[in-house]
Structures are given as C-alpha cells and as structure tokens.
C-alpha positions in Angstrom: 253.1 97.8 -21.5 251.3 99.0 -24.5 248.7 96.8 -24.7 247.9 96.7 -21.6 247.2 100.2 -21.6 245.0 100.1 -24.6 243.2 97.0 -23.4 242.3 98.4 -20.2 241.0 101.7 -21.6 239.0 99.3 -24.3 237.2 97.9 -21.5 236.4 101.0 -19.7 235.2 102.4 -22.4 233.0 99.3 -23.7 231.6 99.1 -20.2 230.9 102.7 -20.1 229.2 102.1 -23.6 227.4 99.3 -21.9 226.1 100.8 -20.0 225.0 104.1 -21.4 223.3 102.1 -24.1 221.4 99.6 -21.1 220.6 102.6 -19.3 220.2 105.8 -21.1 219.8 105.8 -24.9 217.5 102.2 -24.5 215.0 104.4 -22.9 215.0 107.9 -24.5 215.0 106.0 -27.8 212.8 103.3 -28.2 211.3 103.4 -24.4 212.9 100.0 -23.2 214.9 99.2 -20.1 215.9 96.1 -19.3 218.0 94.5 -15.8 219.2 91.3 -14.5 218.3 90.3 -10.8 220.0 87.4 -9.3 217.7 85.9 -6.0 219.0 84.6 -3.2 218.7 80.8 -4.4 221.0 81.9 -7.4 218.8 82.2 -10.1 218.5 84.7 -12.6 215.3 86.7 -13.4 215.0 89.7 -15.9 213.2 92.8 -15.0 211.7 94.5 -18.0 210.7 98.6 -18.2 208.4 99.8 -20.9 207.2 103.5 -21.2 204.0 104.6 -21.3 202.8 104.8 -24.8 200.3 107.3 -24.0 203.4 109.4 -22.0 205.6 109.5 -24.6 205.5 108.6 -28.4 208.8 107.2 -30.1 210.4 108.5 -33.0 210.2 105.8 -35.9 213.6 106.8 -37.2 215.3 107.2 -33.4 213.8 103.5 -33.0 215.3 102.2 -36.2 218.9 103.4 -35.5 219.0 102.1 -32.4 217.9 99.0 -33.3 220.6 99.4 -36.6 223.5 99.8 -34.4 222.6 97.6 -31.4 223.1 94.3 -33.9 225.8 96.4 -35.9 227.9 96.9 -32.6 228.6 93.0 -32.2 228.8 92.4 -35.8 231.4 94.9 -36.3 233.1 93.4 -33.4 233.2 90.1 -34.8 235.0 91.3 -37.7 237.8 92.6 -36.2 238.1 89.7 -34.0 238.3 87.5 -36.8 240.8 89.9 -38.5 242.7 89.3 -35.4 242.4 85.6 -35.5 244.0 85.9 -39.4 246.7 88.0 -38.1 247.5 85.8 -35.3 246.9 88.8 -32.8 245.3 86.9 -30.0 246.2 89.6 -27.5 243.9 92.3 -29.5 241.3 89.1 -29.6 240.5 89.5 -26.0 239.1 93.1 -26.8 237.2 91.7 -29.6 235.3 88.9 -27.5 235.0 91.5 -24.7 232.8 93.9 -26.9 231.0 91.4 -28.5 229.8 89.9 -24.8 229.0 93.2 -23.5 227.0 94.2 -27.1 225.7 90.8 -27.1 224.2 91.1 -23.6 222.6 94.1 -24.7 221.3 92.6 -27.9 219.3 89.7 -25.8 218.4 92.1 -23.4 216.6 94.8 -25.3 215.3 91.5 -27.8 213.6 89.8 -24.4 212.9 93.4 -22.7 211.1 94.5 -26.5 209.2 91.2 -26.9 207.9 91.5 -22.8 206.5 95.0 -24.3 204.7 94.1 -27.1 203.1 91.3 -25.1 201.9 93.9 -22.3 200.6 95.7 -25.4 198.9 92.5 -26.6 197.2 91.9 -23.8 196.8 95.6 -22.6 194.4 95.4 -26.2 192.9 92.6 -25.4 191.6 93.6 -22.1 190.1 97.2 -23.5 188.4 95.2 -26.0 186.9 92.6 -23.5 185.6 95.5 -20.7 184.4 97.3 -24.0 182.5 94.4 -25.7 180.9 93.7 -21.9 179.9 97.4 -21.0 178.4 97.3 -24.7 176.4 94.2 -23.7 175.6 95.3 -20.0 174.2 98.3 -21.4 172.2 96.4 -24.3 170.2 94.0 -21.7 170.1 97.0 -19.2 167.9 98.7 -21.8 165.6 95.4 -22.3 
C-alpha cells in the first residue's frame, strides 16, 4: 500500500509541476507559452505564444534559470531512474520515466515554442528593414 501512495502523490504532484511550468512560470519568465492541439483528422499541431517584446522585457538571469532547470528537471530524473534500475527497484522506475515524460514534453515544447519566437523576430526585422529601405527610396525619387 505504500507505494502506491507515494506513487500516486508523485504523479500529482509532477503533473501539477507540469503544468505550472507549461503554463505559468514559461510565460512570466522567458515570455513563451506553448500547447498541443489535436484536429479532428487526428493530427497534431503546436500552438506557440510569444510576448510582446515591446510589452514586456525579460530578465536575462530569470531567462537563464529557467532554461537551467527545464533541462536539469529530466536530467535529474534520469539519474534516479537509473539508480533505480541498479537497485532493481522497478516499482520506483515508473515514477522516474513518468517525470522524465512530463519534463521532457516540456523541454520540446518550450525548444519548438522558443525557436517559433525567434523566427517571428527574424522575420518581424526583416520586414521593418524592407518598408524602411522602400519609404527611404519612395521618398528619394519623390524628391527627383
């Protein structure tokens, strides 16, 4: 009965983690949010949510723990379930893969969700540069 007390508060508590760091602490720290949709037809499509530079600056050192303890989280996790693997503790093994799916998840999420934001910047650039260069040459031959 022990253990299955302890497992099932583990996994409350590692969702709960889940999904305080998906939800909350992604955004108030580094600005990212990220989701999974599945449509109708059963595929799977990932909904990114950047904030507005302009809105809200991020805090280099915030940025860098998160990022420090979102990789640390499944790392840490796969140590102990290797331990566990040694000490032929399968039972404690399931809590081990369960946190490292769940940290994992987040991992690729904020990776793909931090990538689709520096693209949006990227090309966010690239268009203020291109109405700039042609409102600098509109006005040069509307001078001529």
């Amino acid at each position: 009965m022990g253990f299955v007390i302890n497992f099932v508060v583990c996994v409350i508590l590692l969702s709960m983690d889940f999904w305080v760091v998906k939800n909350v602490t992604g955004r108030l720290l580094v600005g990212l949010r990220w989701w999974n949709e599945i449509k109708e037809d059963g595929t799977s499509e990932w909904q990114f949510e950047s904030a507005d530079m302009n809105e809200r600056a991020i805090d280099k050192k915030e940025s860098t723990w998160f990022w420090t303890w979102l990789f640390a989280a499944p790392a840490a996790w796969s140590f102990l379930a290797i331990v566990a693997c040694v000490k032929f503790n399968f039972d404690y093994l399931l809590i081990s893969i369960m946190a490292i799916m769940l940290g994992s998840a987040n991992v690729m999420g904020y990776w793909k969700c931090s990538k689709d934001a520096k693209e949006k910047m990227s090309s966010m650039a690239n268009d203020v540069m291109g109405s700039s260069v042609r409102a600098a040459v509109g006005r040069f031959f509307s001078r001529s």
